[in-house]
ROKOLDO-536159 format. One record per residue: residue number from 0; residue in one letter; x, y, z of N, C-alpha, C, O, CB in turn. Coordinates in pm, 1 decimal, always signed. Glycine has a CB too. Example, Ala and Ser with C-alpha at 12.3 -4.5 7.8 and 13.67 -1.06 7.14 Angstrom:
BEGIN
0|A|+1319.0|-569.0|+780.0|+1230.0|-450.0|+780.0|+1320.0|-330.0|+780.0|+1423.6|-331.9|+846.5|+1130.8|-447.3|+904.6
1|S|+1285.0|-225.0|+708.0|+1367.0|-106.0|+714.0|+1290.0|+3.0|+787.0|+1340.9|+113.8|+803.9|+1408.4|-59.8|+572.5
***
This chain:
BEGIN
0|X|+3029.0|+423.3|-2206.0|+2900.9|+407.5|-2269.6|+2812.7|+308.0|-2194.0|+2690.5|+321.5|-2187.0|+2919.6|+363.1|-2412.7
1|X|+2880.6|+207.4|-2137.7|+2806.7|+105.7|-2120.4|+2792.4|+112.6|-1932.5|+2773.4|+13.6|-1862.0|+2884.5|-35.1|-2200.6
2|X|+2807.5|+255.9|-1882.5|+2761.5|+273.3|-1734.8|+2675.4|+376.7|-1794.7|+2561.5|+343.6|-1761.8|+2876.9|+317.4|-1599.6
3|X|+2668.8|+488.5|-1867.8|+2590.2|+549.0|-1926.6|+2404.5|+500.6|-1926.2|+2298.1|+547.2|-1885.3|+2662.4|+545.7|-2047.8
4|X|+2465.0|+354.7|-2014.6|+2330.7|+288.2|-2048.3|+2256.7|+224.1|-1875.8|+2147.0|+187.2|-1833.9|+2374.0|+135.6|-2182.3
5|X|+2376.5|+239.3|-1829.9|+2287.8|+89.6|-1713.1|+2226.6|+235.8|-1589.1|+2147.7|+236.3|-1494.6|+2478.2|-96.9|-1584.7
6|X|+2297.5|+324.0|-1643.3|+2247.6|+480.4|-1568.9|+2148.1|+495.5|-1537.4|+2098.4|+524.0|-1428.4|+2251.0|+595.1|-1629.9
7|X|+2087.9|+467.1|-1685.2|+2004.8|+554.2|-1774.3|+1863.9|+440.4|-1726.8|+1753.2|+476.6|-1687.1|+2068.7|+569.1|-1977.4
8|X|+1921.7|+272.5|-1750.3|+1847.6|+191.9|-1704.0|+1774.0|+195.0|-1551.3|+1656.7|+174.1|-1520.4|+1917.9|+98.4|-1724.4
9|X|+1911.5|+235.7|-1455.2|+1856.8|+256.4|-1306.0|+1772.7|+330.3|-1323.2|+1678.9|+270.7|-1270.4|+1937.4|+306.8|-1198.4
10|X|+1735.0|+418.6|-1359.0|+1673.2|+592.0|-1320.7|+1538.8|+519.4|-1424.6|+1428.8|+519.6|-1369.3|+1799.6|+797.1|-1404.7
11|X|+1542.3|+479.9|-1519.1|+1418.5|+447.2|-1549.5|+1317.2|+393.8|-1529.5|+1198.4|+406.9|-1559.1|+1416.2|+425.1|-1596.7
12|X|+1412.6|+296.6|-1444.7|+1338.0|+160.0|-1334.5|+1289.0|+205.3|-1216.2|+1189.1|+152.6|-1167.4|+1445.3|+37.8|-1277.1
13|X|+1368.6|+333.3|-1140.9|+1327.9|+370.8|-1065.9|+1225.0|+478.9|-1088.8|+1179.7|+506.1|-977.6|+1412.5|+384.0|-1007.8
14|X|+1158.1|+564.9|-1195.7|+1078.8|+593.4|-1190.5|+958.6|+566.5|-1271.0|+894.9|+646.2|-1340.0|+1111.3|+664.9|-1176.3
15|X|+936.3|+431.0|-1249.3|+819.9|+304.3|-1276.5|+798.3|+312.8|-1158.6|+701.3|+387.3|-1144.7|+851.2|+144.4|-1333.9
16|X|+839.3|+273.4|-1051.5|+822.0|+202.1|-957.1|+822.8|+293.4|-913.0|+703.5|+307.0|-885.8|+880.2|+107.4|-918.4
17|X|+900.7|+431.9|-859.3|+823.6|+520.4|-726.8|+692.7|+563.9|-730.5|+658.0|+593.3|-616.1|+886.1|+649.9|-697.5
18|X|+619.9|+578.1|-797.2|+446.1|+644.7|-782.1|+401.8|+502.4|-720.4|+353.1|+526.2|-609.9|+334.9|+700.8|-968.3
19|X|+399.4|+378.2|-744.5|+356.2|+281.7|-701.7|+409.1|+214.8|-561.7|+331.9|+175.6|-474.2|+365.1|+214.5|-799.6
20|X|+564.1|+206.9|-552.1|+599.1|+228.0|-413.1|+508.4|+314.8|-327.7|+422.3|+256.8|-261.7|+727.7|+284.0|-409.2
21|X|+514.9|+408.4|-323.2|+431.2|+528.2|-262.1|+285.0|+468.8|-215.7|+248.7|+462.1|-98.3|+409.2|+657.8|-383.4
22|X|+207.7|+426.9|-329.8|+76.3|+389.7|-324.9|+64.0|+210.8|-233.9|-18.7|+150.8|-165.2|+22.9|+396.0|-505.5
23|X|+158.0|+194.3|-271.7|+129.2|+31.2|-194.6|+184.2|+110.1|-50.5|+87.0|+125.7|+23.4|+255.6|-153.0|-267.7
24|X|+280.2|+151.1|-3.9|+302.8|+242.0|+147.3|+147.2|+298.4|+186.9|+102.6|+243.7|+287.7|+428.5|+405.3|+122.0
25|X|+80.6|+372.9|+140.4|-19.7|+416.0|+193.5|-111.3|+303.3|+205.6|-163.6|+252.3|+304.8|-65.1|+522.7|+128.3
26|X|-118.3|+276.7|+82.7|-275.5|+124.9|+92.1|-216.5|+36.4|+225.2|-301.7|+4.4|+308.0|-283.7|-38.7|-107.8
27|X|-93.5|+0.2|+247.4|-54.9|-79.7|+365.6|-100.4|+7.2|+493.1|-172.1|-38.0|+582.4|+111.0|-111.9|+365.5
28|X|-53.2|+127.3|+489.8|-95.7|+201.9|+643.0|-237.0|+227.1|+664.1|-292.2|+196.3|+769.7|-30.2|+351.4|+663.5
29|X|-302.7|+287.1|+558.2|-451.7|+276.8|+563.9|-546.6|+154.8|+589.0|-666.7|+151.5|+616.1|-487.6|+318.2|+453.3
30|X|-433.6|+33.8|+567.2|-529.6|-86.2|+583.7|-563.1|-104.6|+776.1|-665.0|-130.4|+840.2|-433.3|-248.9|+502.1
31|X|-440.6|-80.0|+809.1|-468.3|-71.3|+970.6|-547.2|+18.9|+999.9|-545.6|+27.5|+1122.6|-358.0|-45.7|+1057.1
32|X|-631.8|+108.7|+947.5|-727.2|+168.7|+980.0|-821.0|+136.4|+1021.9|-868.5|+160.7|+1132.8|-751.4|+214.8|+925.2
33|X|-894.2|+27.1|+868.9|-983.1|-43.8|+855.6|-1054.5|-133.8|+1017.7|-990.4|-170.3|+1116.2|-921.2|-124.9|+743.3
34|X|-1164.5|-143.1|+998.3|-1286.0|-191.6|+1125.0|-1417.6|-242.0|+1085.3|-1519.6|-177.0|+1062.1|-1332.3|-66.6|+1219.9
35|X|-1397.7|-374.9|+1080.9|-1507.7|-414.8|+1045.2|-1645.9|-343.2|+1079.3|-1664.9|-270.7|+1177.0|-1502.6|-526.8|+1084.4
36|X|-1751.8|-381.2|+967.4|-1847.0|-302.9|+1039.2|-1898.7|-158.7|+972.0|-2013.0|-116.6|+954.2|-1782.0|-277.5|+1172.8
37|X|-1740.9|-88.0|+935.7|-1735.8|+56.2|+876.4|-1821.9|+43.8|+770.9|-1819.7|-60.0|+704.9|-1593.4|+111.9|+827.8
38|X|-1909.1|+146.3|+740.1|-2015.9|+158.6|+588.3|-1875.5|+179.2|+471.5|-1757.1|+211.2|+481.3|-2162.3|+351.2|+588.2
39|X|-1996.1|+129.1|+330.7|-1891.4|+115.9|+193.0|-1782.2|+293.5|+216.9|-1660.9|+314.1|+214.2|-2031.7|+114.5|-14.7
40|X|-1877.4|+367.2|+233.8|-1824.8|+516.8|+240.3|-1701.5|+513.7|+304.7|-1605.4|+495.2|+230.0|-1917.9|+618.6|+317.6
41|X|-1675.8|+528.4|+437.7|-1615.4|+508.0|+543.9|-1475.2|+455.9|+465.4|-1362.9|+506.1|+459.7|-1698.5|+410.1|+648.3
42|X|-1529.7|+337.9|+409.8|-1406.3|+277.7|+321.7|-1319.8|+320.2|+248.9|-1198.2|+307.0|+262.5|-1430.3|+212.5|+250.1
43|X|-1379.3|+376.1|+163.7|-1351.1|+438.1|+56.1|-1265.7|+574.3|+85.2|-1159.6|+606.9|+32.1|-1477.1|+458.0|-12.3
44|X|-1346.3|+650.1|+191.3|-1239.6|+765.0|+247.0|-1163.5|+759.3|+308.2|-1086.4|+853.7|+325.3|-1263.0|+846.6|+300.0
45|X|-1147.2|+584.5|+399.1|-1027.9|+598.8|+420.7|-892.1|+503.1|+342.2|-777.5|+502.5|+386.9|-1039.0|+587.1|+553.2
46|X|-922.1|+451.9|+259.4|-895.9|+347.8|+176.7|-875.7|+457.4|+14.8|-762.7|+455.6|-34.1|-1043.0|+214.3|+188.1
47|X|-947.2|+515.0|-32.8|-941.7|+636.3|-155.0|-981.1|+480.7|-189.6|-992.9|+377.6|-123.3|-781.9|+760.1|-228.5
48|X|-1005.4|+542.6|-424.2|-1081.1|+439.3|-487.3|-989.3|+292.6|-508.2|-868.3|+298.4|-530.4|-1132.5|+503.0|-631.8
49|X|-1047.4|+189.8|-500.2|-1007.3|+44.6|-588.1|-913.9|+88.7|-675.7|-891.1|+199.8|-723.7|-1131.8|-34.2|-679.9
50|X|-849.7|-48.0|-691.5|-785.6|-46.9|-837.4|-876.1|-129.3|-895.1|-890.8|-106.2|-1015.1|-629.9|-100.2|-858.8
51|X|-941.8|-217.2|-851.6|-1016.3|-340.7|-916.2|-1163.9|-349.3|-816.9|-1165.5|-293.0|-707.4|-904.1|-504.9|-904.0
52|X|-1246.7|-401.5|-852.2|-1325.1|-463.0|-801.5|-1397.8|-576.1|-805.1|-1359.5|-606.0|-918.1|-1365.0|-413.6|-796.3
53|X|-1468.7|-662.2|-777.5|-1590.5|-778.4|-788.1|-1688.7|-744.6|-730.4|-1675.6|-674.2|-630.3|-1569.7|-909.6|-735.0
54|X|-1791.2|-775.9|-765.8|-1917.2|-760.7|-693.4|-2013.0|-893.8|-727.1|-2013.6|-938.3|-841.9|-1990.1|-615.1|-740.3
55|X|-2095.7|-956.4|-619.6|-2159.2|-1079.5|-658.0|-2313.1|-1063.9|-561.4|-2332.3|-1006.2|-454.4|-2046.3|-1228.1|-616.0
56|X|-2384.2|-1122.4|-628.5|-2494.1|-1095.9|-497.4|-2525.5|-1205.2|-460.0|-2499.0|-1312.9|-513.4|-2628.9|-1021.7|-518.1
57|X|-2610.3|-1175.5|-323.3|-2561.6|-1312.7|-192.0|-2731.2|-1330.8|-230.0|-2806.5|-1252.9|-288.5|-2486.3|-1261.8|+43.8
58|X|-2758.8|-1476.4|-167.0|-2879.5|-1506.4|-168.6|-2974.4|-1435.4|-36.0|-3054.4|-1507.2|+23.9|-2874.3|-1656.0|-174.8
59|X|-2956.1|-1286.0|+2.8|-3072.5|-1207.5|+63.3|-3116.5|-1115.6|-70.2|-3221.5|-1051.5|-64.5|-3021.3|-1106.6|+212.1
60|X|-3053.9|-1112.4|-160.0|-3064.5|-1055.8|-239.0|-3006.9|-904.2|-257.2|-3047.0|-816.6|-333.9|-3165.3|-1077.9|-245.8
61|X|-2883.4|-900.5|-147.7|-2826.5|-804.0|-153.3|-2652.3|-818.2|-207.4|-2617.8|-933.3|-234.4|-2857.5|-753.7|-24.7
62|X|-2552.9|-715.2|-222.2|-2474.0|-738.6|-308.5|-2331.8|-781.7|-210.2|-2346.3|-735.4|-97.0|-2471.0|-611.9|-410.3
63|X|-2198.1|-859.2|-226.3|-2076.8|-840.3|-193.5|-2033.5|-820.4|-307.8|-2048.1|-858.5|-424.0|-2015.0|-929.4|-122.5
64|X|-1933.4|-698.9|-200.3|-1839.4|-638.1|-317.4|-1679.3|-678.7|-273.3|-1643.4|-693.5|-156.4|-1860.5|-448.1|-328.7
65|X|-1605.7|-691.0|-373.2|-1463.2|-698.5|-300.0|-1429.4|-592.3|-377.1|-1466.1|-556.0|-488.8|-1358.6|-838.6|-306.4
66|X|-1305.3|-521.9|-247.9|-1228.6|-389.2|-321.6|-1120.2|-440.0|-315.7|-1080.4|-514.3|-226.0|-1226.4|-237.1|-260.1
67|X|-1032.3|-387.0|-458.8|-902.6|-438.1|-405.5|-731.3|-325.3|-454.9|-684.7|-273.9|-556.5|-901.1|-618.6|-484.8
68|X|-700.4|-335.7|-332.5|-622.1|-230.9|-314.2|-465.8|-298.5|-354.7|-440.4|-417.0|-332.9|-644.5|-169.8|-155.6
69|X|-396.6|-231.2|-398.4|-253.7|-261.7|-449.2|-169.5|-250.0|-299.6|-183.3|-148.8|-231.1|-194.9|-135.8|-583.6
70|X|-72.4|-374.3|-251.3|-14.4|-368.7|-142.6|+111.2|-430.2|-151.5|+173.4|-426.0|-45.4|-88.1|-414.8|-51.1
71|X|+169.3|-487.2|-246.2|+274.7|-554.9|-275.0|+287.8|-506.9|-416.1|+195.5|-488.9|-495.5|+263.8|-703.7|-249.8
72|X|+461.6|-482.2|-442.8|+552.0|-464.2|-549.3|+602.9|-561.5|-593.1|+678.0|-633.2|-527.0|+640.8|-392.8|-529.6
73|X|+571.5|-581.3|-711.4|+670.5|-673.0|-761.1|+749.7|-622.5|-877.3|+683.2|-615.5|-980.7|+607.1|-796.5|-798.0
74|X|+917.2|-572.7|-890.5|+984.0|-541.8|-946.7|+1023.7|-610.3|-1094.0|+1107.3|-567.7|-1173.8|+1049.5|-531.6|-865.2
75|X|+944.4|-721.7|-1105.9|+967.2|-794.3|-1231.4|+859.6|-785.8|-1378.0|+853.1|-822.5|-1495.3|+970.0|-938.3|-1179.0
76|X|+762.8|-685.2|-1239.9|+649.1|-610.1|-1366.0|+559.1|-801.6|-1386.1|+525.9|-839.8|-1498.3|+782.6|-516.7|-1593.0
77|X|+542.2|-867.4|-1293.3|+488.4|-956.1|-1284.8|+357.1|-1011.1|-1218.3|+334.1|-1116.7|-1159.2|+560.5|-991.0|-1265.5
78|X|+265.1|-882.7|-1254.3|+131.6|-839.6|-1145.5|+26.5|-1023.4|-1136.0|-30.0|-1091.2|-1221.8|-6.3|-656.7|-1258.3
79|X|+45.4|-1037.5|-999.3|-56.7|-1161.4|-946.9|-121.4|-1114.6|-881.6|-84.8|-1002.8|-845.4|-18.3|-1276.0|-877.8
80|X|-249.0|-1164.2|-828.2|-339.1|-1167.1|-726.3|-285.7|-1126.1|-607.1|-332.6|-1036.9|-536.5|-392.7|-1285.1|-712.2
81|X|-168.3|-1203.9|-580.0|-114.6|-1173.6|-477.5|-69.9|-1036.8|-420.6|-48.0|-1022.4|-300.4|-36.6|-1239.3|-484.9
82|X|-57.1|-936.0|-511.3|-38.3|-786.8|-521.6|-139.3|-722.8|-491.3|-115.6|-602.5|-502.4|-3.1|-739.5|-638.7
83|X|-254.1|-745.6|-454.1|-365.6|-689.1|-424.2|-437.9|-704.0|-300.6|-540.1|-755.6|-345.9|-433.2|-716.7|-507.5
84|X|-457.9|-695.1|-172.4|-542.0|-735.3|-102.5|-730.1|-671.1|-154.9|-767.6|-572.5|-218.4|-474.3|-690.6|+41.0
85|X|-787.1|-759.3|-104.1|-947.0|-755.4|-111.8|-1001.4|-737.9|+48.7|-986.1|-793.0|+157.7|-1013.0|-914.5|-188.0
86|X|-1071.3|-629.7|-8.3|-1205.7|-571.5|+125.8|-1330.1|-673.1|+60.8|-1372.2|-711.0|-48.5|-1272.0|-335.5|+115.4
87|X|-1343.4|-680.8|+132.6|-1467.9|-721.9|+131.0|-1608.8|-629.4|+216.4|-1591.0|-583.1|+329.0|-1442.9|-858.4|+184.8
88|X|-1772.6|-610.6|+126.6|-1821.1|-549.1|+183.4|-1969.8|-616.2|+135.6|-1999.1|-637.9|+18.0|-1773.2|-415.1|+169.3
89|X|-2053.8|-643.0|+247.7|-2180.2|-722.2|+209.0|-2268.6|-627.4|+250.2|-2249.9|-568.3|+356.6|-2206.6|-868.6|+275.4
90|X|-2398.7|-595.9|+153.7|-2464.8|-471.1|+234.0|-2453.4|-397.0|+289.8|-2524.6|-355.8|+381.4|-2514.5|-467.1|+286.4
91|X|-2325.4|-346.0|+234.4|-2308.2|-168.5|+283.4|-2214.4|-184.4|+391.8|-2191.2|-81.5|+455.4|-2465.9|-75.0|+351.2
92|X|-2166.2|-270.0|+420.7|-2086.7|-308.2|+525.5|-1959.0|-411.8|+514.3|-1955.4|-530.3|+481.0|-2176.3|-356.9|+610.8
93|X|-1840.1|-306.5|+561.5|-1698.3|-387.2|+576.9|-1718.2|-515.3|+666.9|-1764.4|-503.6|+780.4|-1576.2|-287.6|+652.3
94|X|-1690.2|-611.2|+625.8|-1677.7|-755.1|+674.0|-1561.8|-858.0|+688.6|-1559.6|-970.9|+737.5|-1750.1|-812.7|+603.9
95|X|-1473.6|-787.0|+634.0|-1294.3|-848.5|+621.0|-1254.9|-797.5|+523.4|-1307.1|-738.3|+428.9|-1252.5|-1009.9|+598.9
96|X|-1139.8|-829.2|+557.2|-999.2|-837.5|+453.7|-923.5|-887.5|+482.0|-905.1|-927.6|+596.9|-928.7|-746.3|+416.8
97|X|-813.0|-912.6|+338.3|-690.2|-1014.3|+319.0|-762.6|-1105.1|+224.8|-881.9|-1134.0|+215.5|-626.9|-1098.4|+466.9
98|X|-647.5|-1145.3|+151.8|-599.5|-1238.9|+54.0|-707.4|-1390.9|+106.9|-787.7|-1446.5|+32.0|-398.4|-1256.7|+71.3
99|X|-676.0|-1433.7|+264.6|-733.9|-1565.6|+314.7|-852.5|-1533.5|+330.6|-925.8|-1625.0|+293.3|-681.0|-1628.7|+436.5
100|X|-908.2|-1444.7|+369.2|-1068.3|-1391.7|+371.6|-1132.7|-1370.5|+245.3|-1255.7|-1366.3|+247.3|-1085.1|-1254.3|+441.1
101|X|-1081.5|-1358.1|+150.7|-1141.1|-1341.2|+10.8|-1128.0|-1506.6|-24.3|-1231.8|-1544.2|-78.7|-1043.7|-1219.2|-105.7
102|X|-1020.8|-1624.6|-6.8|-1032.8|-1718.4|-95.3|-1138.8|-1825.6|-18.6|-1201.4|-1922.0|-62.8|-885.2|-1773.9|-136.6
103|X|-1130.3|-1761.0|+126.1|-1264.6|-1856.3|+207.0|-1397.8|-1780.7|+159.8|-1479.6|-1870.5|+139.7|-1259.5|-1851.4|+411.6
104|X|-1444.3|-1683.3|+138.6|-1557.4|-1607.1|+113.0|-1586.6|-1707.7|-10.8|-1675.2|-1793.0|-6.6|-1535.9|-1432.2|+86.2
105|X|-1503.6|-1687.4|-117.6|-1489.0|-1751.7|-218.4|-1539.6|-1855.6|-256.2|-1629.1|-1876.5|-338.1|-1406.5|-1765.1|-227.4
106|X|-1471.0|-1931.8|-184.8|-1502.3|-2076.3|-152.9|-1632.4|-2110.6|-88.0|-1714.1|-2164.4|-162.7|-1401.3|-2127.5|-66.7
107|X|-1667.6|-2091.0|+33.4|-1789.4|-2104.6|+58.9|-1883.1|-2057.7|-73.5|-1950.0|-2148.5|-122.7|-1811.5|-2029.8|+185.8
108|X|-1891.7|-1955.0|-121.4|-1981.2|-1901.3|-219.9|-1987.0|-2048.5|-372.5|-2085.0|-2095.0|-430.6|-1896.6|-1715.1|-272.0
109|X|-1849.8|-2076.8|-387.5|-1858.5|-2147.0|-502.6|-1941.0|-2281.7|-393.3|-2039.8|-2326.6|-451.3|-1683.7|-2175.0|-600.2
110|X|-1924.6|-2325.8|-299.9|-1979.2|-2449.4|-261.7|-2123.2|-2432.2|-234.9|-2178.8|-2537.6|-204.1|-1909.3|-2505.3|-145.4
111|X|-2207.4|-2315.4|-238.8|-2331.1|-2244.4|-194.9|-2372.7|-2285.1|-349.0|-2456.9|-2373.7|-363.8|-2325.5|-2060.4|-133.3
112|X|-2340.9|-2250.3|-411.3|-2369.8|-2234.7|-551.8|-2388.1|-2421.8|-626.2|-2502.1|-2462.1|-649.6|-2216.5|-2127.2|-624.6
113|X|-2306.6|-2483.6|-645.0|-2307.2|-2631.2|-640.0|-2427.4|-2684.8|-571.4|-2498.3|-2758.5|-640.0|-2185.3|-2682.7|-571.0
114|X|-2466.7|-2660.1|-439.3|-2573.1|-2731.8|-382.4|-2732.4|-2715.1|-440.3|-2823.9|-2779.2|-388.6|-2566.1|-2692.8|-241.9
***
C-alpha cells in the first residue's frame, strides 16, 4: 500500500512539473536568440507571450516594459522572482535582459524618481 501511495505521489509530481519543465527549456533556448535592439514584435515571436509583465513610463514620455519569461523550476512549488527572467523594452525596443539588468534599470529609475 504504502509504495502504491508514494507511486501514485511520483507520477503526480511529475506531471505538475513536465508542461513547465518543457516551457522553462524553451524560454532558456529562445533567450539566446534575443538581440538587443529587436522591435517589441520581434520579441514576442521569438520569445511567444509573458507570463507577467511591468510597464512604467520614462521621462521622454514614452513607455518601459519588462517581459517576464519563466526560466527556472523550483520543485518546492516555491515561485520567487528569481524564476523569471525580465526583457526589458523602452520604445518599442529590446534593451536587455536578466534578473541584474532589471534590478539596475530599477534602481536607477527609483533614484530618478527621489531627485
Amino acid at each position: 500500500m504504502k509504495k502504491l501511495l508514494i507511486l501514485m505521489m511520483a507520477l503526480v509530481m511529475n506531471g505538475c512539473t513536465a508542461p513547465v519543465l518543457g516551457l522553462v527549456k524553451k524560454n532558456n533556448a529562445n533567450m539566446a536568440k534575443l538581440k538587443t535592439g529587436m522591435a517589441t514584435e520581434q520579441v514576442i515571436e521569438v520569445m511567444g507571450p509573458a507570463d507577467k509583465t511591468e510597464a512604467y513610463e520614462v521621462k521622454s514620455g514614452g513607455t518601459m516594459m519588462f517581459l517576464f519569461y519563466r526560466t527556472q523550476i523550483d520543485y518546492n512549488f516555491n515561485l520567487q522572482d528569481k524564476h523569471w527572467t525580465p526583457v526589458c523594452i523602452i520604445d518599442g525596443k529590446l534593451k536587455g535582459w536578466g534578473r541584474n539588468y532589471y534590478d539596475d534599470i530599477i534602481k536607477i529609475r527609483k533614484e530618478i524618481i527621489r531627485k
